[in-house]
N, C-alpha and C positions, 0 to 999 in steps of 0.2 A: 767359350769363356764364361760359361755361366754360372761354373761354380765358384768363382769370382765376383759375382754380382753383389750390391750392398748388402742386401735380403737373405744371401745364402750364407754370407761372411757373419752377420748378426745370428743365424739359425745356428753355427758351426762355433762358436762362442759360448752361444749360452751350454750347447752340449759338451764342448770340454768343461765348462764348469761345475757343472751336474757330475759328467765322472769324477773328478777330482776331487768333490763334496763326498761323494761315495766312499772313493777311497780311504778317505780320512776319518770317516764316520766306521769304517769298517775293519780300523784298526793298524792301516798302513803305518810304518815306522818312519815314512818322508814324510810327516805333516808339517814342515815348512816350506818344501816343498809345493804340495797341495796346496797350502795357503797364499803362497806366493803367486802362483798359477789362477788361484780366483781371483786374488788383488788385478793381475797384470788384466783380465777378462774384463774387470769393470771400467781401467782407466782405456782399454780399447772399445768398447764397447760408450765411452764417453765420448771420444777422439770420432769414431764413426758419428756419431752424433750433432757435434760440434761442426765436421763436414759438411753434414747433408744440411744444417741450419747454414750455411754460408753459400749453398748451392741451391739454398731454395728448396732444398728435394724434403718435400712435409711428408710423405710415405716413410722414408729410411728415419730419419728422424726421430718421426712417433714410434717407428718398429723399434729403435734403440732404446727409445728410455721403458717401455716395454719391456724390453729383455733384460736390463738394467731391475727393472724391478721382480723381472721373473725370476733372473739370482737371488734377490733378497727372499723371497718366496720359500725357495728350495735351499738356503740354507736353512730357513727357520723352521723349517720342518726334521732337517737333518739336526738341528743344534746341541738337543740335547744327546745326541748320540756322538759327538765330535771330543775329542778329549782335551784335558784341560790346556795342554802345549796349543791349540787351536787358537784361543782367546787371550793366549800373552799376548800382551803388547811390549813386545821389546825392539830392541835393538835395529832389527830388519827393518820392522813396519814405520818404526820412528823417523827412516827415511821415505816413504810414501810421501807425494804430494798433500792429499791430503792430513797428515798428519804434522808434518814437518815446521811448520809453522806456530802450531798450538805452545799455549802456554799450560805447566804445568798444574793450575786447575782443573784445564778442559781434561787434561790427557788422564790426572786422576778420575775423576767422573769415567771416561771410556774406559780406564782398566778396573773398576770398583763394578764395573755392571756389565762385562764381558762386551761393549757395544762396537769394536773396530768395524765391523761391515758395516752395521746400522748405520755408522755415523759417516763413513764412506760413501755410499750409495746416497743417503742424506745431501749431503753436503754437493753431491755431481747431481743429483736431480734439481736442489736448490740452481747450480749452476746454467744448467739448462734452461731455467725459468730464466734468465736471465739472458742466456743469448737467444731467446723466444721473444721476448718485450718487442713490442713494434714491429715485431714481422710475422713468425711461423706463429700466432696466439694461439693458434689449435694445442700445439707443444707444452704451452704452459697450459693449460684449459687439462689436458692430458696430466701431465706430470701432475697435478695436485691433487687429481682425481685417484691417481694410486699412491699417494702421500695417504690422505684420508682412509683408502681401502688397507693401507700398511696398517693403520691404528683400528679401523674396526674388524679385523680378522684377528692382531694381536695384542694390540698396545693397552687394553683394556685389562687383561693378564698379566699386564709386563708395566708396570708405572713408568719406570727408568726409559723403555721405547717408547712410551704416552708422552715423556715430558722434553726427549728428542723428534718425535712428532710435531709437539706444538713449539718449538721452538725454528723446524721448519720451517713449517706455515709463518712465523714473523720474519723469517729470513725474507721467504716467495713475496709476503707483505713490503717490507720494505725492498725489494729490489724492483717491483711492482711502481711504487710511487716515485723510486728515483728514477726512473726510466721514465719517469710522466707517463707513463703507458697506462689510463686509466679501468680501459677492458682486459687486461688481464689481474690487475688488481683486484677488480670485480669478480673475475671467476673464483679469485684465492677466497675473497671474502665467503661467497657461498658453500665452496668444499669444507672450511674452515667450520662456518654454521651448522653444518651436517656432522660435523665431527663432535660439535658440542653438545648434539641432539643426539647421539649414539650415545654421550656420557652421562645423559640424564638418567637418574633414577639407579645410576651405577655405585659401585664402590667408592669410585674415581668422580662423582659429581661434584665433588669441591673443584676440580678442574673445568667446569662449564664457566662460573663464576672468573676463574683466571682467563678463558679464553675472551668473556664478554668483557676486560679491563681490558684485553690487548686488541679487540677491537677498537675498542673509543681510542684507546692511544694512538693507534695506527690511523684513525678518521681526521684524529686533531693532526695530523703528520701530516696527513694529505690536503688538508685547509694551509698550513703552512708554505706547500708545497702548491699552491692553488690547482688544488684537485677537491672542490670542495661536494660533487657529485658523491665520493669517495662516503663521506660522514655520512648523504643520504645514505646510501646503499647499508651502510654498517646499524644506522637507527632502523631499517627494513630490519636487519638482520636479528639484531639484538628484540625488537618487537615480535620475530617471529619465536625465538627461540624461548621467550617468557612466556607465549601463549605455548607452546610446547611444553611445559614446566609446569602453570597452572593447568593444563590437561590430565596430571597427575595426581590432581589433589583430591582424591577422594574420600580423604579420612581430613581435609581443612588445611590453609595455608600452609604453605611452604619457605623453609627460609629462605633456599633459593630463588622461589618464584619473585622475594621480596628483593633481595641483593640485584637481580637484573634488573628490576626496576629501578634501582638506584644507582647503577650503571645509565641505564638508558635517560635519567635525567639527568645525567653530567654532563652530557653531548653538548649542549650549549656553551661548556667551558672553551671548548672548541675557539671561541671569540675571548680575545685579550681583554677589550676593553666592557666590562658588564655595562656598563649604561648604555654603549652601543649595540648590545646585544640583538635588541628588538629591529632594531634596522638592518641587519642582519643577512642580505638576499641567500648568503649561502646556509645560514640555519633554516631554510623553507621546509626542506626534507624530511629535515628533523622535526620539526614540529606537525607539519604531515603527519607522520608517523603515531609522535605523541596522540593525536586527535582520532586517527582512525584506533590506536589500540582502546583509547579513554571508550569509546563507542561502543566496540566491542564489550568490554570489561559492565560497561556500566549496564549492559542489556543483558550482563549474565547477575547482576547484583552485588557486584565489584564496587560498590559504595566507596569505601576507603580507599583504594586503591586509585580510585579516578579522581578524587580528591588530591590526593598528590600530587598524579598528572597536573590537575587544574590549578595547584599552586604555581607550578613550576612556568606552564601558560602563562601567569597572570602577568607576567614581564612585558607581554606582547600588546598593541591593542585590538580592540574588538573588533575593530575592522578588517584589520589584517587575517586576525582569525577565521572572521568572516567570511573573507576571500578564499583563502584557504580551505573550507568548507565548499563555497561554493565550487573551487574545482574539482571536491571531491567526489559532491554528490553528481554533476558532469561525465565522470567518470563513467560509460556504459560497459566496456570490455577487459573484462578478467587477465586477458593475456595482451602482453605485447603487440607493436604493429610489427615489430620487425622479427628476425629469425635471431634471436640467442642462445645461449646454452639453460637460462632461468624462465625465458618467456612469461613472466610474471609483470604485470602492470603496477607498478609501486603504487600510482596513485589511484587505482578501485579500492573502492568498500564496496561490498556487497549491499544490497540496495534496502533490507530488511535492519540495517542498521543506520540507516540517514538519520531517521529521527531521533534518535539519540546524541545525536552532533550538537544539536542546539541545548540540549540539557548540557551538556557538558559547558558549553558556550555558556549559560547562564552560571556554573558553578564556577568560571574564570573570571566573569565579570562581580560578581559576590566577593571575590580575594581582590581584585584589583582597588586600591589607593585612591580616591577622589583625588580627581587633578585637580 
């Protein structure tokens, strides 16, 4: 019975798809046919999926959404050879699960930019992440990682797949913090950041700037949602992603470089009430963040730049600050104690920048209001 086995029934899938891609691209007169036949491949190919997540089985599972993305793969190589009856959206497809419910916005947008698979496959990987929450994380830790590999192999070519890309990602986002499942949220954030870092320096870099607002929006979700680990992680993310940005600036500031910065000081909004801001325990991260980038910045002669930071500090008191410093220069190891997918220690600074902590500390005490 082995050629019944999950593994072989997933191999045996993706390859009718693949013929059927062919035929179509090769000029077959059943392209509804053929289309119908990769459609039925994806929602079995989900259905297996959805299985092995309810059985526990993390092999068949990860192999599904795998293959799932290895169709998107192999059509997007076949696409532009498929012909225009390929990419109607009529009548047939309009009864699709995933289609059938859309409002006639969405459905313009997918027939205005040929995206029926993309947004197909889209929407059953978002899916995935979702029956992944709290159990299989590997799954979703998986699925975002070929979310992110969809957009830096094409979506950077294709705006229209970039900006159903990043609309994923806030799908995996929010499906992430309502499941209160904080670790898989966290893997979304990181794929997400890598996604933003592919788009620097692109055509498409006004979309770094978009992703770093639906970070903070999604942080302040998860403060709501008291996941406020969540907002750290995103202030890591957004301070990485600026020193990524100013790494670019060889010919002098950037406006980008300036806009995530002014992203990354909104994070505080995060708290309803401003006067309560300072007391704050779940803005710790944040402001972490704030204090090791100001260090950084200011050791490269980021003058103005760390000025800002230090305005934005000055809400806090010195002591707190202090503290805060003092964990950080504490801090002896780079990587994590435990085994993750980022193994990155949020709270080191590298040890050639301590001293610079307290100049900053002095330029926050300077803006601070005599009590």
């Amino acid at each position: 019975l082995g050629f019944i086995a999950p593994l072989n029934i997933i191999r045996h899938l993706r390859r009718d798809a693949q013929r059927h891609l062919l035929m179509a691209s090769k000029g077959s007169s059943e392209v509804a046919q053929h289309r119908s036949a990769v459609a039925l491949v994806l929602e079995d190919l989900q259905e297996v999926a959805r299985k092995a997540v309810e059985q526990h089985d993390r092999g068949v599972a990860m192999a599904s959404a795998n293959a799932l993305f290895s169709v998107l793969q192999d059509y997007r190589q076949q696409r532009s050879n498929l012909p225009s009856a390929w990419h109607r959206l009529d009548s047939e497809l309009l009864l699709d699960p995933d289609f059938v419910s859309l409002e006639e916005e969405s459905l313009a947008t997918v027939r205005e930019h040929n995206l029926w698979l993309e947004w197909k496959v889209s929407r059953q990987l978002v899916v995935l992440v979702g029956l992944a929450c709290n159990g299989l994380r590997d799954l979703a830790s998986l699925v975002v990682s070929n979310l992110r590999l969809m957009a830096a192999s094409d979506a950077v070519q294709d705006p229209a797949l970039l900006e159903l890309t990043i609309k994923s990602f806030n799908s995996c986002l929010r499906t992430g913090i309502n499941a209160h499942d904080e670790r898989t949220s966290y893997y979304v954030l990181s794929q997400y950041r890598v996604l933003a870092e592919i788009l620097l320096g692109s055509p498409d870099e006004s979309k770094v700037v978009m992703i770093a607002e639906h970070l903070r929006y999604y942080g302040h979700l998860a403060v709501l949602k008291d996941q406020p680990f969540l907002l750290a992680v995103a202030a890591y993310d957004l301070v990485h992603l600026l020193e990524a940005s100013r790494a670019l600036e060889a010919d002098g500031p950037r406006e980008v470089t300036d806009a995530l910065l002014d992203v990354l000081l909104t994070l505080d909004l995060a708290v309803d009430d401003a006067a309560a801001a300072a007391d704050a325990p779940r803005l710790l991260g944040v402001r972490r963040a704030q204090l090791q980038l100001a260090a950084r910045l200011l050791a490269l002669g980021e003058r103005d730049r760390v000025t800002r930071i230090a305005e934005d500090l000055a809400v806090e008191t010195l002591a707190r600050l202090q503290s805060l410093c003092d964990m950080i220069t504490s801090e002896r190891y780079p990587e994590f104690h435990e085994l993750t997918e980022r193994g990155v220690n949020f709270s080191y600074l590298a040890p050639e920048y301590h001293p610079q902590l307290e100049a900053v500390l002095a330029l926050v005490a300077a803006r601070q209001r005599p009590s």
